[in-house]
mmCIF file as gemmi writes it, N, C-alpha and C atoms, coordinates in Angstrom:
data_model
loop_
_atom_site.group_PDB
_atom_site.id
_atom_site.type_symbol
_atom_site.label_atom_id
_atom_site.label_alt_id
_atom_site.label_comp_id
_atom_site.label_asym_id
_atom_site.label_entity_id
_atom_site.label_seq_id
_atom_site.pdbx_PDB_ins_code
_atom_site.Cartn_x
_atom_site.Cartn_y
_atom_site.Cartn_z
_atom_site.occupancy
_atom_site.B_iso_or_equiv
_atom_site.pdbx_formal_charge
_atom_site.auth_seq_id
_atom_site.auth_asym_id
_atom_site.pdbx_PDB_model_num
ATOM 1 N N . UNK Axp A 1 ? -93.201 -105.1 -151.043 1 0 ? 1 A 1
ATOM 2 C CA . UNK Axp A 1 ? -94.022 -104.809 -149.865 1 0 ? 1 A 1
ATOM 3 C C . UNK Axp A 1 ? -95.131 -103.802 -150.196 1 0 ? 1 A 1
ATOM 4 N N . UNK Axp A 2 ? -95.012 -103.652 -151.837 1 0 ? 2 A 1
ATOM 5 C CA . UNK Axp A 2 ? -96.318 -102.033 -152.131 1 0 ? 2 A 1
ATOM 6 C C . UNK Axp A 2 ? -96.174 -100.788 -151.471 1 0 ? 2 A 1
ATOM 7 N N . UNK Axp A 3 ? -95.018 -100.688 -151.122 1 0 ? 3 A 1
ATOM 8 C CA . UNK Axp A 3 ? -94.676 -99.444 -150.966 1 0 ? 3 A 1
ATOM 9 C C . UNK Axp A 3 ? -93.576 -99.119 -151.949 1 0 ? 3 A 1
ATOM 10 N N . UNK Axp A 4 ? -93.98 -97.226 -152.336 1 0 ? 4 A 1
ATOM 11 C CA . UNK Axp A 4 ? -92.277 -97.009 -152.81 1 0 ? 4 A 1
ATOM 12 C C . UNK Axp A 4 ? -91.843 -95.89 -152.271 1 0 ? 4 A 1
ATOM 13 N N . UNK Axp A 5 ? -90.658 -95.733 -152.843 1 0 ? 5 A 1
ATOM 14 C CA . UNK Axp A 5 ? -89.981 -94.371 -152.146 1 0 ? 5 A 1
ATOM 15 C C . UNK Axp A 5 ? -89.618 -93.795 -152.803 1 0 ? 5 A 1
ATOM 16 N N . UNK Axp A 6 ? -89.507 -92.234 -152.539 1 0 ? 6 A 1
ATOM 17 C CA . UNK Axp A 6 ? -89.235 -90.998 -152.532 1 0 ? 6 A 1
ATOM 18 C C . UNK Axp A 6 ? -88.636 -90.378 -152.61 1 0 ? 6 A 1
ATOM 19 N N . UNK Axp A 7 ? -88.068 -89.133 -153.146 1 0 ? 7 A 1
ATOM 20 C CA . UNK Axp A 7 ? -86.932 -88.38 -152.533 1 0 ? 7 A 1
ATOM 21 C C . UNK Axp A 7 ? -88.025 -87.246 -152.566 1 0 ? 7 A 1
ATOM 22 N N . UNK Axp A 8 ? -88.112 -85.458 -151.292 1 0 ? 8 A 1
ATOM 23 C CA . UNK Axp A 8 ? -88.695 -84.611 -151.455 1 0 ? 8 A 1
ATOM 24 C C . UNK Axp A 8 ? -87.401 -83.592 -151.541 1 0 ? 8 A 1
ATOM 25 N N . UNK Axp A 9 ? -87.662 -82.887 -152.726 1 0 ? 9 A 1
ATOM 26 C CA . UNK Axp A 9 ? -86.987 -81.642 -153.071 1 0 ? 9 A 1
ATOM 27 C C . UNK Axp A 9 ? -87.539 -80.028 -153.523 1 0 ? 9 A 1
ATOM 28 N N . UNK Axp A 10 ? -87.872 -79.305 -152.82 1 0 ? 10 A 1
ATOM 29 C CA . UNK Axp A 10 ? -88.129 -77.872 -152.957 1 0 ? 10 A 1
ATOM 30 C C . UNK Axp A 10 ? -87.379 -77.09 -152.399 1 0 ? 10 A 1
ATOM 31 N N . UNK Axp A 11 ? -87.761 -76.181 -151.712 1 0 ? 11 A 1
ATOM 32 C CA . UNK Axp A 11 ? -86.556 -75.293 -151.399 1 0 ? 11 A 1
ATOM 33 C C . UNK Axp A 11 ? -85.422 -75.829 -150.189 1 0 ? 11 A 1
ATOM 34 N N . UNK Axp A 12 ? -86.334 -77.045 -149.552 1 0 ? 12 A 1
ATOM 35 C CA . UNK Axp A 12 ? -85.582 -78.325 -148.67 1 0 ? 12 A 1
ATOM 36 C C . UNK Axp A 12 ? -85.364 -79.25 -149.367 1 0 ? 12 A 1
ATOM 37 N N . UNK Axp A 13 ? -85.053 -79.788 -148.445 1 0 ? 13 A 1
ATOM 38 C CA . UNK Axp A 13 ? -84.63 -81.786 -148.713 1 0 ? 13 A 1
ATOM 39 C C . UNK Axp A 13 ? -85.148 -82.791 -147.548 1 0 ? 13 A 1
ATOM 40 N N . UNK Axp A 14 ? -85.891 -83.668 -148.124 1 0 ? 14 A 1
ATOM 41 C CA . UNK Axp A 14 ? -86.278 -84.431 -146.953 1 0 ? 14 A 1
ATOM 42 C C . UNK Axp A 14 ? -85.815 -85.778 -148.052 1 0 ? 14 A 1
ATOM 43 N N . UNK Axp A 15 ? -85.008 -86.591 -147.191 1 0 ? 15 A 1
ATOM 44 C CA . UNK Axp A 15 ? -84.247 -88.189 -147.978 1 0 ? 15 A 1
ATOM 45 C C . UNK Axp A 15 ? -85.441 -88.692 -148.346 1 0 ? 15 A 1
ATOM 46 N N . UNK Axp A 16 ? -86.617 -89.371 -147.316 1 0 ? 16 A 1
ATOM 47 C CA . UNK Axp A 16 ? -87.243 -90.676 -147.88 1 0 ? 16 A 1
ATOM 48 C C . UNK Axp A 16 ? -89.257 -90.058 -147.612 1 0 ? 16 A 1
ATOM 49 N N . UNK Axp A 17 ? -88.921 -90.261 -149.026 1 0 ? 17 A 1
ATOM 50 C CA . UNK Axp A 17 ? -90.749 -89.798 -148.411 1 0 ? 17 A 1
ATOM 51 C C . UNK Axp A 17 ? -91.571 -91.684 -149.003 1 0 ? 17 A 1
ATOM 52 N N . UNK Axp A 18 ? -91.896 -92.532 -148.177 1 0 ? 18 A 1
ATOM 53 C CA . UNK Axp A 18 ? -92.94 -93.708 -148.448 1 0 ? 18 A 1
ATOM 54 C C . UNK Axp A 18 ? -94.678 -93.813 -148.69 1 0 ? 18 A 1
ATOM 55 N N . UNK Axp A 19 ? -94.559 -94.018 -149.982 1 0 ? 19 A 1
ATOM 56 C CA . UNK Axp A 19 ? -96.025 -94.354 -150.615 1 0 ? 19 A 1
ATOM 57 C C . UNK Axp A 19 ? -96.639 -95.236 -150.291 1 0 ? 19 A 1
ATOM 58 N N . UNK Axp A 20 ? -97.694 -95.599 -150.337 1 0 ? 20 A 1
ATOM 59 C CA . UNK Axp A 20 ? -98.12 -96.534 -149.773 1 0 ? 20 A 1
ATOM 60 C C . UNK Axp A 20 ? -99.908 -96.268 -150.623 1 0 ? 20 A 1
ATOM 61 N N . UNK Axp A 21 ? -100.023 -97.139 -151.433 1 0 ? 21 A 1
ATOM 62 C CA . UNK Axp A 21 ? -101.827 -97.062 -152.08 1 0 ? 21 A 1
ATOM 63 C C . UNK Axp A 21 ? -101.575 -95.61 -152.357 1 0 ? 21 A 1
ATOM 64 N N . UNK Axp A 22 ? -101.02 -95.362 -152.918 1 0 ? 22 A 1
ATOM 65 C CA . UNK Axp A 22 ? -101.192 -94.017 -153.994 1 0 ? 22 A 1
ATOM 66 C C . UNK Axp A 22 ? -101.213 -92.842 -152.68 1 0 ? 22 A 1
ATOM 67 N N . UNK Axp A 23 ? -100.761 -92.809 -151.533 1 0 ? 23 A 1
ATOM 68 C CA . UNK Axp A 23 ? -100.794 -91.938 -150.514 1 0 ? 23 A 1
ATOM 69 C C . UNK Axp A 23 ? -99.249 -91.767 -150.021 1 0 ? 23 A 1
ATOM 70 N N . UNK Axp A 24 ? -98.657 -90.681 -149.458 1 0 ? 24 A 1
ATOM 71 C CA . UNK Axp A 24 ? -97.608 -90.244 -148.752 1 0 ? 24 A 1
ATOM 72 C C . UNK Axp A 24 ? -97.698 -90.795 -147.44 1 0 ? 24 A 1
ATOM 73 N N . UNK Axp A 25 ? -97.42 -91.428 -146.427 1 0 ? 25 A 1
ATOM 74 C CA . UNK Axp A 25 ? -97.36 -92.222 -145.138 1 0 ? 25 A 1
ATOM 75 C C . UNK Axp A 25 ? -96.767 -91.734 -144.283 1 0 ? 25 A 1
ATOM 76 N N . UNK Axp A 26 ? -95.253 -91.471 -144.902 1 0 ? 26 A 1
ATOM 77 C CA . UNK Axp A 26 ? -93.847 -91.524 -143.893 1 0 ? 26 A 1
ATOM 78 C C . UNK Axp A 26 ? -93.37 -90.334 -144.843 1 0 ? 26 A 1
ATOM 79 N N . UNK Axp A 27 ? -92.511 -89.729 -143.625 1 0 ? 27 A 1
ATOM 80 C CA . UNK Axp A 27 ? -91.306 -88.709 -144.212 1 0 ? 27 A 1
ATOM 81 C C . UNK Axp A 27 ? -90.511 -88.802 -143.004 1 0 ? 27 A 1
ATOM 82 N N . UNK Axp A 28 ? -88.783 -89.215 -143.47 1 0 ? 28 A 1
ATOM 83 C CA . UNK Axp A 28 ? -88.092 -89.783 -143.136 1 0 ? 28 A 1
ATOM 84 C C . UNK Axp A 28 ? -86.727 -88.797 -143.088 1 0 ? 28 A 1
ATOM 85 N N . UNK Axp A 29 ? -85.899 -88.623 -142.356 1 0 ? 29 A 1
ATOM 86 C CA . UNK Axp A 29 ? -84.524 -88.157 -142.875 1 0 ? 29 A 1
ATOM 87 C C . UNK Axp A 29 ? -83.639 -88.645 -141.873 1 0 ? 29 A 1
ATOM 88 N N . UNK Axp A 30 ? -82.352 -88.754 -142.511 1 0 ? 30 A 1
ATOM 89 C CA . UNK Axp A 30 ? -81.14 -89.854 -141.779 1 0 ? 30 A 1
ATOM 90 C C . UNK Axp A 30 ? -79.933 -89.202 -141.76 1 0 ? 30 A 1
ATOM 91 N N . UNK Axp A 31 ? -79.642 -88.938 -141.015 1 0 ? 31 A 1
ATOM 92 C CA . UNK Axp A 31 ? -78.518 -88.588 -139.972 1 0 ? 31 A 1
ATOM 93 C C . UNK Axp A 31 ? -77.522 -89.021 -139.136 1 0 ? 31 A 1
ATOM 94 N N . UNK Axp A 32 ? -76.204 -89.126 -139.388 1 0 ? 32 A 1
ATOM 95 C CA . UNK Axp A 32 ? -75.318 -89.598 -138.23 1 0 ? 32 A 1
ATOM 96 C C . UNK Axp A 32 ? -76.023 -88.618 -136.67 1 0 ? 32 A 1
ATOM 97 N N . UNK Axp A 33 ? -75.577 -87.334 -136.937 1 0 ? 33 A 1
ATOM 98 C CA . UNK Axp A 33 ? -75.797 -86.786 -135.46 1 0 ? 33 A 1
ATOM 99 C C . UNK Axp A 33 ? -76.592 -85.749 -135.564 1 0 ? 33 A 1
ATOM 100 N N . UNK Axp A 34 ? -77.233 -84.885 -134.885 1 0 ? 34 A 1
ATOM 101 C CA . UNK Axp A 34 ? -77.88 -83.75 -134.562 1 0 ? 34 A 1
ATOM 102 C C . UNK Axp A 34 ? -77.367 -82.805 -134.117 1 0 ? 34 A 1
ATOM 103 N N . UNK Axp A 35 ? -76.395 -83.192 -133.545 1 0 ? 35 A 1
ATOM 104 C CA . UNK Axp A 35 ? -75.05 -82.38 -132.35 1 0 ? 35 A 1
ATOM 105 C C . UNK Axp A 35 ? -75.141 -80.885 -132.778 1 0 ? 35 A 1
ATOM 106 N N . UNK Axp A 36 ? -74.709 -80.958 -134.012 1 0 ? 36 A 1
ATOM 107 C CA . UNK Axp A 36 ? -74.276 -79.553 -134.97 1 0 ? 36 A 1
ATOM 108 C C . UNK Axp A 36 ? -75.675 -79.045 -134.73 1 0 ? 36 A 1
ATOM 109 N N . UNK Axp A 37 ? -75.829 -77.474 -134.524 1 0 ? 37 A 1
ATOM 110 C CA . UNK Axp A 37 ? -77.19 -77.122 -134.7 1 0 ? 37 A 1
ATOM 111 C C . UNK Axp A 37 ? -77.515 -76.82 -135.851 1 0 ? 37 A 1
ATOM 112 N N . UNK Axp A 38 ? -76.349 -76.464 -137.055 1 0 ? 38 A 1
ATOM 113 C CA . UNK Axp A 38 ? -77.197 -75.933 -138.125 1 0 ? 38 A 1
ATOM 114 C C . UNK Axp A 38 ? -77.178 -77.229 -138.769 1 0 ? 38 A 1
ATOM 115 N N . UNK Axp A 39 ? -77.092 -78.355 -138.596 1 0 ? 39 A 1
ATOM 116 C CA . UNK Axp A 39 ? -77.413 -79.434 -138.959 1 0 ? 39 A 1
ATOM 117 C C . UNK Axp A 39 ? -78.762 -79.985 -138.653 1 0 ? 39 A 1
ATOM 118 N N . UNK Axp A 40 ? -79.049 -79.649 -137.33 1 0 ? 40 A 1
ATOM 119 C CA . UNK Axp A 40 ? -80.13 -80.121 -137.037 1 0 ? 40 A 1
ATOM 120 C C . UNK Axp A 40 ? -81.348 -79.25 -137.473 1 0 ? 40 A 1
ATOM 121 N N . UNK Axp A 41 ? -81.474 -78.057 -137.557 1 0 ? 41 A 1
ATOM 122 C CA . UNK Axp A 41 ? -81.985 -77.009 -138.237 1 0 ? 41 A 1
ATOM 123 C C . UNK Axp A 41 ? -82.233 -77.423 -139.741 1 0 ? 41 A 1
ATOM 124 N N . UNK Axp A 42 ? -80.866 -77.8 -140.34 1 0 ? 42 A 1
ATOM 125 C CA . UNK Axp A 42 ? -81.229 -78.224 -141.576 1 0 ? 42 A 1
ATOM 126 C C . UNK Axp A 42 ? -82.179 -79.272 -142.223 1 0 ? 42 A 1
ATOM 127 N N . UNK Axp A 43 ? -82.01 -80.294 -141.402 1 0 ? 43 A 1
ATOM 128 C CA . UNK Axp A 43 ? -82.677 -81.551 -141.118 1 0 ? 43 A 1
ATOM 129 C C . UNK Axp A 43 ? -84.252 -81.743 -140.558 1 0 ? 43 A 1
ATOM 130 N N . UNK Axp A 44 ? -84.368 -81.087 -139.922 1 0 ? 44 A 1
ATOM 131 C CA . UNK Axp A 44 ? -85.705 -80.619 -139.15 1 0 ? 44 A 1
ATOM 132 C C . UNK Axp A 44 ? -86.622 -79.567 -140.297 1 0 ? 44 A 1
ATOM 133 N N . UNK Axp A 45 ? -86.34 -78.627 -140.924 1 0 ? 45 A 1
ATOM 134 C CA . UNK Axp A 45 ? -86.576 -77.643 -141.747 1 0 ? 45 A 1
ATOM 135 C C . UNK Axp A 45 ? -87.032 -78.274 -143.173 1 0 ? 45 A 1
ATOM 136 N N . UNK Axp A 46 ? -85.876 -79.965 -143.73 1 0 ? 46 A 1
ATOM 137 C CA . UNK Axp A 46 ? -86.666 -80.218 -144.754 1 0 ? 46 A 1
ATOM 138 C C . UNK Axp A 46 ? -87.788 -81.143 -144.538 1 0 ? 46 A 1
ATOM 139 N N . UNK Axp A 47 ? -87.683 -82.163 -143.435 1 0 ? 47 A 1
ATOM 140 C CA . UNK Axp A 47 ? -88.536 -82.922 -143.175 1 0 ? 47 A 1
ATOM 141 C C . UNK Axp A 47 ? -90.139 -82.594 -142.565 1 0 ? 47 A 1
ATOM 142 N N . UNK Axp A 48 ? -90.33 -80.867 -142.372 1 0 ? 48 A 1
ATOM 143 C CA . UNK Axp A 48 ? -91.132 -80.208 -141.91 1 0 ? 48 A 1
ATOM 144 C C . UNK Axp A 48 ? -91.798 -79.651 -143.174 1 0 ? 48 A 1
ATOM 145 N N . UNK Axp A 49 ? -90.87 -79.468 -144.308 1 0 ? 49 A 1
ATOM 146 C CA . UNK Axp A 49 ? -91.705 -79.125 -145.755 1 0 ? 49 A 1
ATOM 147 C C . UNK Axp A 49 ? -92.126 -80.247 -145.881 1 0 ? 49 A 1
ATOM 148 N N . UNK Axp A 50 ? -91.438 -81.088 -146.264 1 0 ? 50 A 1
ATOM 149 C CA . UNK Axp A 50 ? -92.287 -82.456 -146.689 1 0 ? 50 A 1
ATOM 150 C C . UNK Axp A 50 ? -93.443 -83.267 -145.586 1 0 ? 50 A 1
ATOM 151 N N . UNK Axp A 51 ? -93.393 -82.905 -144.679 1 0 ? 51 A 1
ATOM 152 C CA . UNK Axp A 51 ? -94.627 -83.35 -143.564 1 0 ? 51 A 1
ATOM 153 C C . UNK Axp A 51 ? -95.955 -82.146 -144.013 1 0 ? 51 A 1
ATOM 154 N N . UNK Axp A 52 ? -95.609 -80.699 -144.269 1 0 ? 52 A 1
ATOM 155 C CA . UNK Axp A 52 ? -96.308 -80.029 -144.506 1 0 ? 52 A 1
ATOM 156 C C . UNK Axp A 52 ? -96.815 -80.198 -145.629 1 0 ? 52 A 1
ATOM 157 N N . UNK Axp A 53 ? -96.151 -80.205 -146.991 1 0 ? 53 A 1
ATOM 158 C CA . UNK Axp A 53 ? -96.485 -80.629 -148.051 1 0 ? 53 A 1
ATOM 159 C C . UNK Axp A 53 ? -97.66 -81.921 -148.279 1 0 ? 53 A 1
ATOM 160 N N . UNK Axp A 54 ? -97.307 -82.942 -147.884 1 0 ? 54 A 1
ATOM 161 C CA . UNK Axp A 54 ? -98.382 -84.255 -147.864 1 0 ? 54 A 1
ATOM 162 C C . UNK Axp A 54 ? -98.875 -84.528 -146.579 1 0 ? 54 A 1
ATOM 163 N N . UNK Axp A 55 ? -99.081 -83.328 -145.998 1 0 ? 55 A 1
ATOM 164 C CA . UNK Axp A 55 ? -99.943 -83.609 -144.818 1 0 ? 55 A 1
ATOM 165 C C . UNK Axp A 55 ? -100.183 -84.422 -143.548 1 0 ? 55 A 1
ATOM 166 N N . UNK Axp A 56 ? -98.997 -84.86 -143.317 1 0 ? 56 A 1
ATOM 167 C CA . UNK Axp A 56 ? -98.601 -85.224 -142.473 1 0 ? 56 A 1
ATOM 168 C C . UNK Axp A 56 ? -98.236 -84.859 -141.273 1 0 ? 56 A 1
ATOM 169 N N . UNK Axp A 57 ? -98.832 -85.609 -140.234 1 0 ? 57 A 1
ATOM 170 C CA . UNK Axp A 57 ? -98.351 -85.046 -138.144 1 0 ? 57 A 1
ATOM 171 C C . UNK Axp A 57 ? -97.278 -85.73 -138.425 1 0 ? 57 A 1
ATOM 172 N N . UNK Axp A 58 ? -96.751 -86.504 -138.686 1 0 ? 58 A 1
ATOM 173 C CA . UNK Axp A 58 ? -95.335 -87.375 -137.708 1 0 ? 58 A 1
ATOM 174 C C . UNK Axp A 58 ? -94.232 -87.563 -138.751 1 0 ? 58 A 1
ATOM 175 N N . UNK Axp A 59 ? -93.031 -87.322 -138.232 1 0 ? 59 A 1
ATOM 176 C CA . UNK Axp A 59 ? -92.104 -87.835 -139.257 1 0 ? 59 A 1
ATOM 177 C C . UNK Axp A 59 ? -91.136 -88.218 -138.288 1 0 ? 59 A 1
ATOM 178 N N . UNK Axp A 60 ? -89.952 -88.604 -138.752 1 0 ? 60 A 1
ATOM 179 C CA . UNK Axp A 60 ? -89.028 -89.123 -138.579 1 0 ? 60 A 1
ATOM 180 C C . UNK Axp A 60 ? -87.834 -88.718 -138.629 1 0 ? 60 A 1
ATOM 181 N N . UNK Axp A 61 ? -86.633 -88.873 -138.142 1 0 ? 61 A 1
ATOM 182 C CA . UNK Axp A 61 ? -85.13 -88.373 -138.086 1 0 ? 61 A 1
ATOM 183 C C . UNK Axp A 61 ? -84.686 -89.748 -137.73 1 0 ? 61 A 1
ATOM 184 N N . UNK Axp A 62 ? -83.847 -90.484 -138.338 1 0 ? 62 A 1
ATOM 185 C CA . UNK Axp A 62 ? -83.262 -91.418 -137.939 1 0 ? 62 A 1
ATOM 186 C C . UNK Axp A 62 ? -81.47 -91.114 -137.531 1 0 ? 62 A 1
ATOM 187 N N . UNK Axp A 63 ? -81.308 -91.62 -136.716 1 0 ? 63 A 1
ATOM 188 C CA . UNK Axp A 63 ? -79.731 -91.151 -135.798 1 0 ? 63 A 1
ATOM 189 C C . UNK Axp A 63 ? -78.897 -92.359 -135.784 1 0 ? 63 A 1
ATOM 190 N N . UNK Axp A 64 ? -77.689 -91.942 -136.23 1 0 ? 64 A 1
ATOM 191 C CA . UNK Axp A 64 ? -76.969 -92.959 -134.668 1 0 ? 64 A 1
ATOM 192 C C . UNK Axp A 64 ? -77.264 -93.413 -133.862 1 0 ? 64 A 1
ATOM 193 N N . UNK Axp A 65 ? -77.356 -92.527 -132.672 1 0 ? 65 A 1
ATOM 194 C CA . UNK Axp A 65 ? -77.596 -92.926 -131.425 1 0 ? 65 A 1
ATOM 195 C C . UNK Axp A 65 ? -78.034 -92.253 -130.732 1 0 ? 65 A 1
ATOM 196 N N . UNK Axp A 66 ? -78.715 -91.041 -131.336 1 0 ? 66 A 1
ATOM 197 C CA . UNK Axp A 66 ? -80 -89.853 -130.717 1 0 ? 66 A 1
ATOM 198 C C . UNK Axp A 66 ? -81.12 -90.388 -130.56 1 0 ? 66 A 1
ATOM 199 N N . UNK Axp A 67 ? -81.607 -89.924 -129.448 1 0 ? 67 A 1
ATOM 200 C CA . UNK Axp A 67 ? -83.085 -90.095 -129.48 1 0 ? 67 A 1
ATOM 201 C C . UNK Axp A 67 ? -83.892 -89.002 -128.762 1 0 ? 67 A 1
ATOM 202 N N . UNK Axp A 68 ? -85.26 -88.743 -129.108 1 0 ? 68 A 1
ATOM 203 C CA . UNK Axp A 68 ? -85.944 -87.974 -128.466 1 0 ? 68 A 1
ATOM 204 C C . UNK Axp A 68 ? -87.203 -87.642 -129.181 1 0 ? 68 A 1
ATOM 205 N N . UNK Axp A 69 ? -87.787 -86.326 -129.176 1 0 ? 69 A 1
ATOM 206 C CA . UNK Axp A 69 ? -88.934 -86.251 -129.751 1 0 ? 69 A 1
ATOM 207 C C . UNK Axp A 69 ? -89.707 -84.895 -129.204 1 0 ? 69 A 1
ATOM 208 N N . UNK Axp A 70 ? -89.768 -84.084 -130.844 1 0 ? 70 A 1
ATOM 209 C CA . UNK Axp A 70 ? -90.268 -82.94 -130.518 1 0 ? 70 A 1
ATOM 210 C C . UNK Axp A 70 ? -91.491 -82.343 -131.404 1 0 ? 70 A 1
ATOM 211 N N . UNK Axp A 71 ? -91.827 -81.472 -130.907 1 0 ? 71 A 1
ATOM 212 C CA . UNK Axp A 71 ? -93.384 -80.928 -131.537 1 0 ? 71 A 1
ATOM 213 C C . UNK Axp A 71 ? -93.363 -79.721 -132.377 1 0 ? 71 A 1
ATOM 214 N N . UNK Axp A 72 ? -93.423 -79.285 -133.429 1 0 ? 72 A 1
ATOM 215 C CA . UNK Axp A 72 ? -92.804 -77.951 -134.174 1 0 ? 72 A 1
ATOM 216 C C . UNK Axp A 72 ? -94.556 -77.624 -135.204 1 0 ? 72 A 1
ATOM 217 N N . UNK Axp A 73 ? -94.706 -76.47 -135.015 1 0 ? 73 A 1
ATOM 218 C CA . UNK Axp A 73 ? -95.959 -75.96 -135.419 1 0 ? 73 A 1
ATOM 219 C C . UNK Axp A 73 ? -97.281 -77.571 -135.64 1 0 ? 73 A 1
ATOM 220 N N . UNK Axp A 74 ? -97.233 -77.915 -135.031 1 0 ? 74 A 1
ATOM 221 C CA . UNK Axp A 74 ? -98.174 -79.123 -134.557 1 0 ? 74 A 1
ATOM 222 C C . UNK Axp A 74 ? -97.598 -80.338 -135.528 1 0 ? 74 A 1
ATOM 223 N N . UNK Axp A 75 ? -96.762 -80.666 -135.213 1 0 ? 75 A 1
ATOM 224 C CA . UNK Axp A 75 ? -96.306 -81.542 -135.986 1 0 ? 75 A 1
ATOM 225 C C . UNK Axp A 75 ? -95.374 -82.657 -135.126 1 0 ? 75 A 1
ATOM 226 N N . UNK Axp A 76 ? -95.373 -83.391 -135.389 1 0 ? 76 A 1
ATOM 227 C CA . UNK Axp A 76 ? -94.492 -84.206 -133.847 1 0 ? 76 A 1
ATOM 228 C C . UNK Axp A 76 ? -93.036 -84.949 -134.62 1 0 ? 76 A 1
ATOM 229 N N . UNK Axp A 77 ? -92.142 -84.717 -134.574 1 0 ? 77 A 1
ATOM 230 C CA . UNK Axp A 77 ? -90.803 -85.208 -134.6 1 0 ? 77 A 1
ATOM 231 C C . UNK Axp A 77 ? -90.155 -86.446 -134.324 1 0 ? 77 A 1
ATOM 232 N N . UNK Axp A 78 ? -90.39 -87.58 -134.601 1 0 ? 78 A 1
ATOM 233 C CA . UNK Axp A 78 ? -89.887 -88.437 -133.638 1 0 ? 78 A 1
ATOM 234 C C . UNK Axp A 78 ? -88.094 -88.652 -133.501 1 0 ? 78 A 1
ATOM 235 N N . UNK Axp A 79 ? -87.155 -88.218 -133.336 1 0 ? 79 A 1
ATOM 236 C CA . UNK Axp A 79 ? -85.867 -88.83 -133.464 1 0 ? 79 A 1
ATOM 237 C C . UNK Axp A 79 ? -85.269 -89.986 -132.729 1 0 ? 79 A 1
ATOM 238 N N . UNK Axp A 80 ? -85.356 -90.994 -133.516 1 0 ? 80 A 1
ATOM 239 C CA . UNK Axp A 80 ? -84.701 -92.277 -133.002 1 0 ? 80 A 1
ATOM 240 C C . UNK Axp A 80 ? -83.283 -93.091 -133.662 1 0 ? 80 A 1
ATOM 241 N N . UNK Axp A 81 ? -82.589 -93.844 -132.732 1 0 ? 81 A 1
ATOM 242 C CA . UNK Axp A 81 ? -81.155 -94.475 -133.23 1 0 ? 81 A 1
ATOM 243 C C . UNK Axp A 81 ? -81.856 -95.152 -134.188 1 0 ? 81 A 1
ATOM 244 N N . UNK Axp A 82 ? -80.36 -95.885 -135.572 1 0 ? 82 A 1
ATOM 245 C CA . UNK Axp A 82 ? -81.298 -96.692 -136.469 1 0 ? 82 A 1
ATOM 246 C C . UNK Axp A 82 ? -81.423 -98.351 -135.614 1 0 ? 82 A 1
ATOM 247 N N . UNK Axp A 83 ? -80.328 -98.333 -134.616 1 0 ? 83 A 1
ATOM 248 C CA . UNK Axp A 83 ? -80.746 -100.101 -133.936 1 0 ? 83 A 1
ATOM 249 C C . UNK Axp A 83 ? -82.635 -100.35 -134.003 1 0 ? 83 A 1
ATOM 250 N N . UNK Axp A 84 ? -82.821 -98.933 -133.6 1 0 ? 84 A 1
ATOM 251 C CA . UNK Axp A 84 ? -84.165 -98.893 -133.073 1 0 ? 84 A 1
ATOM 252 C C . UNK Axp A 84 ? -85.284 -98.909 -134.06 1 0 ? 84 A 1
ATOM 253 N N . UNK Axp A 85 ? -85.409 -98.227 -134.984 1 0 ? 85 A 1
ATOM 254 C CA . UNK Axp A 85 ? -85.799 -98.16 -136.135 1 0 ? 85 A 1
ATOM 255 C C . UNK Axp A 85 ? -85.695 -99.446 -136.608 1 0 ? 85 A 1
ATOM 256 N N . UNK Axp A 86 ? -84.761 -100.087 -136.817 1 0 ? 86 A 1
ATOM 257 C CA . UNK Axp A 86 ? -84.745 -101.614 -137.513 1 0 ? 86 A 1
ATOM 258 C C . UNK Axp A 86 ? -85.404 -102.609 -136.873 1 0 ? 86 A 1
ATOM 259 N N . UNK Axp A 87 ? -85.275 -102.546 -135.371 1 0 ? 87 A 1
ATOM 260 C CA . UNK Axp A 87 ? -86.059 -103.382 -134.755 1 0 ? 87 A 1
ATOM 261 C C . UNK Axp A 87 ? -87.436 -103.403 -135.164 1 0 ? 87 A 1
């Protein structure tokens, strides 16, 4: 499909970062739940280096069965179930 993938590692972790024409696109991270806060903290924290890093507004949290969507130093969050995501 000409895309590849990623892993981002610095002082975070963000799972899936997608290339696309020699550019960063997507930053991705996957999750059963959010529930836990220092989970979600954790999760939110690497996917915010790696959005910051390649310059990116939007990323992703993929869930179970969470959904929602938040805004963190101008950056927009999307968290969605994976049914949804696959669709």
């Amino acid at each position: 499909m000409g895309k590849d993938i990623y892993f981002h590692k610095k002082k975070k972790e963000c799972n899936f970062l997608i290339k696309e024409k020699n550019k960063i696109t997507k930053a991705l991270q996957v999750v059963k739940s959010l529930s836990d806060k220092k989970v979600e903290e954790r999760e939110i924290a690497g996917l915010l280096e790696a959005m910051k890093e390649h310059k990116l507004k939007n990323g992703f949290i993929i869930t179970e069965d969470e959904e929602g969507e938040e805004i963190i130093d101008n950056c927009r969050i999307t968290i969605i179930p994976i049914y949804k995501w696959l669709l």
